[in-house]
C-alpha positions, 0 to 999 in steps of 0.5 A: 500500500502507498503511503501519503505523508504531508509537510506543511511547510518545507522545513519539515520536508526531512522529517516526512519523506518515506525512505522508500521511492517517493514523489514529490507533489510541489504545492503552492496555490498562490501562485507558482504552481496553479501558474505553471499549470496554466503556462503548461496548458497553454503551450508553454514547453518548459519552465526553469526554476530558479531560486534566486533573483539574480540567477534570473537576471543571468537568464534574462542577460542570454536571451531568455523570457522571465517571469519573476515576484518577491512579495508578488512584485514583478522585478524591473527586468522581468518580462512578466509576473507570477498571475496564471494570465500571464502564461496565457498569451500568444508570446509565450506558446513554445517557450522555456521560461525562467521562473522565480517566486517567492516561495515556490520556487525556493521550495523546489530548489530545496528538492529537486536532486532528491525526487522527480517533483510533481506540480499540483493546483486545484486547477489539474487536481483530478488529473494529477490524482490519476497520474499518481495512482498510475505510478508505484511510488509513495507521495510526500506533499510540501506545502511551499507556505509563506516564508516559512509559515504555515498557509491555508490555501496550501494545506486545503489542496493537499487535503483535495489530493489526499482525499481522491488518493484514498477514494482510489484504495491504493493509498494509506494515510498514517500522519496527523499531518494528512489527517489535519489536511483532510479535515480542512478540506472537508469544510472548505469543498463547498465553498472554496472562494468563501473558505480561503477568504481569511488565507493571509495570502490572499489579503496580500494580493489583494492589497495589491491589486493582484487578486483578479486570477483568484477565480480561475485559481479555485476552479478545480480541473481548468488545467488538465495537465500533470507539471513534472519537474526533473533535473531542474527543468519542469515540463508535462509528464508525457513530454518525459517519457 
């Protein structure tokens, strides 16, 4: 039987994984993951994560798209944000694009050579579920959080995910840590724009007007793909094998 373990945040990230073969599901709801979801979706061929700003500016400097925040403010040089909108041009179908955030991005950096990472969102919840019970691996989810702290909206999906995974029978859960998850998606599945209303993050973005993608990111199964990140490169899955 499969296991399902959760990190609430990435500094518990060494103390969850199982020692046998994992998967990495990478979540952070606002905004990394539900946007490279939409930038795969949308015909973007890969995207590289890069943890710092100035490894992003290097990109920028050899000729590369970037699209970059800290604190969901878009760097002087980068061609674009963090919103899902914005991997949602004509510009963008075909390219690799060089991303920096401010937690998700760290948060894969602090991964990447231990496991193949998938990217989860509510935007390709049913699909990602599908994709996991197809392999024969155990899941570790790792809520990226903010700067270190716990965040609603990163637990609630992990509680989405770990809910689909056992409905299927192949998985087990034995840590509160996925017990908690579950229990805060079961009072917000029916509302979850109502719900994540008090997320700390969301009032950030709306104090900067960045709050318009929050529709689009709390519709479950807008972006039917399964992001996979390998060897610092994240692309469809298929587009691996």
């Amino acid at each position: 039987m499969k296991r399902i373990e959760v990190a609430l945040v990435p500094q518990l990230y060494s103390l969850s994984h199982p020692r046998e073969p994992f998967i990495v599901v990478l979540i952070d709801i606002l905004r990394a993951t539900t946007s490279v979801c939409a930038a795969l979706h949308n015909g973007v061929r890969a995207i590289i994560p890069v943890a710092t700003l100035e490894e992003a500016r290097v990109y920028k400097e050899r000729g590369f798209m970037v699209a970059a925040e800290r604190e969901g403010i878009k760097p002087d040089f980068a061609d674009m944000g963090n919103s899902a909108f914005n991997f949602m041009t004509p510009q963008v179908v075909g390219r690799e694009i060089v991303y920096s955030t401010t937690n998700g991005t760290q948060a894969f950096e602090l991964v990447k050579n231990e496991a193949d990472i998938a990217l989860g969102a509510f935007v390709n919840l049913s699909a990602l579920a599908e994709w996991l019970m197809s392999i024969d691996k155990h899941v570790l989810m790792l809520c990226s959080g903010w700067k270190g702290h716990f965040n609603l909206e990163d637990t609630v999906f992990a509680g989405a995910l770990a809910d689909k995974l056992l409905a299927s029978g192949r998985f087990e859960i034995k840590s509160d840590a996925s017990h908690a998850a579950i229990d805060l998606w079961s009072l917000a599945r029916n509302d979850l724009m109502g719900y994540l209303a008090k997320a700390e993050h969301r009032e950030r973005l709306r104090r900067l007007g960045l709050d318009d993608v929050l529709e689009f990111t709390f519709t479950i199964d807008a972006c039917p793909v399964v992001p996979l990140g390998r060897k610092g490169i994240i692309k469809r899955a298929e587009d691996f094998e």
